[in-house]
N, C-alpha and C positions, 0 to 999 in steps of 0.2 A: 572682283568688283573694283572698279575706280573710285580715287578721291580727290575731290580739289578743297586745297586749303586757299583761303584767301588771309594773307598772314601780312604781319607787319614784325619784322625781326624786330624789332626794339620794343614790342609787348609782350612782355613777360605771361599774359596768359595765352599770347597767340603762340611763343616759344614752347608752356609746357602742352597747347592739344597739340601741336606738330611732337613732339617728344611722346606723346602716349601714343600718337599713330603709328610711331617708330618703334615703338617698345609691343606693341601688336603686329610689327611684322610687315607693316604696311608704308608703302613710300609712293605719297599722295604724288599728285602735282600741284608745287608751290606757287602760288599767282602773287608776289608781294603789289597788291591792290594801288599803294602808292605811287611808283613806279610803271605799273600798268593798271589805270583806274578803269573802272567798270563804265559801258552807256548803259544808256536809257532801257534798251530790251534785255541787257543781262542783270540790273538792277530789279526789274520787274520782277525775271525766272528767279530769279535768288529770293525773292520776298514770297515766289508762289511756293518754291519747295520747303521755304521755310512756314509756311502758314501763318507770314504775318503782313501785317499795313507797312508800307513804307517809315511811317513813322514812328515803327516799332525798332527799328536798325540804324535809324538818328541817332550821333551820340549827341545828344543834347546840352551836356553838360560841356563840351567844348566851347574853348574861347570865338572860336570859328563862328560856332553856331550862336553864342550869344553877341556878336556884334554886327551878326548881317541879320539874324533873324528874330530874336528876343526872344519875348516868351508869344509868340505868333505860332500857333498851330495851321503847320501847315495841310495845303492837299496832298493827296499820294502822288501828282505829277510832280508838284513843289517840293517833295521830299523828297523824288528820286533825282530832279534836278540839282536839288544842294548837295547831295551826293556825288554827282557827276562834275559840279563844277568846284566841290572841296573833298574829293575824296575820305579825307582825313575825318570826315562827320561818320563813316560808314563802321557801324562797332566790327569788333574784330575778336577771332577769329571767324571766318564762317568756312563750316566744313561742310564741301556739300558732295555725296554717292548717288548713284541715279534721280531719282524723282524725290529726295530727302535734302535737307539741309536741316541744321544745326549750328546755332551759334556756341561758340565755344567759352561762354562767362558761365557757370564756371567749366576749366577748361575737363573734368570729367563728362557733359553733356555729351562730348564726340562716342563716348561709349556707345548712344544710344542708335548710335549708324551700325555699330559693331553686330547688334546682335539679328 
């Protein structure tokens, strides 16, 4: 089975679910999201195999997101937009294996691809 990590080396929980994929044997492929941000239809897929709303994968509590957007609840086109044009909004890790995803807070959750 495949695995794509969407990782940001300098998060320490995106560091240890890449480190338990590894220590299971598995060498995902690494997309550091920053460097190569997600569009619009791969934001979408990642919110469908995760089974959540766009503005469930908000990091909200960013400076980012509180000075472009406040406390404005956005739509899911608006959520997947601020993602695409801040990447850095997009929480981290998300491990995603065929039709699954998983965010990786905390970074044991990836287990549940495992089984």
């Amino acid at each position: 089975m495949n695995f794509t990590i969407y990782h940001n080396p300098r998060c320490k929980k995106s560091r240890e679910t890449l480190q338990i994929l590894r220590d299971e044997g598995i060498d995902p492929e690494v997309v550091e999201y920053l460097k190569t941000p997600l569009d619009t239809k791969e934001l979408s897929g990642l919110c469908t195999k995760l089974n959540i709303n766009p503005n469930q994968l908000l990091r909200k509590s960013e400076k980012i997101y509180k000075e472009n957007f406040g406390k404005k609840e956005l739509s899911d086109s608006e959520a997947i937009q601020a993602m695409v044009d801040f990447p850095k909004l997009m929480e981290r890790p998300v491990v995603v294996s065929g039709n699954k995803a998983v965010v990786g807070r905390p970074p044991e959750n990836v287990k549940d691809l495992l089984l």
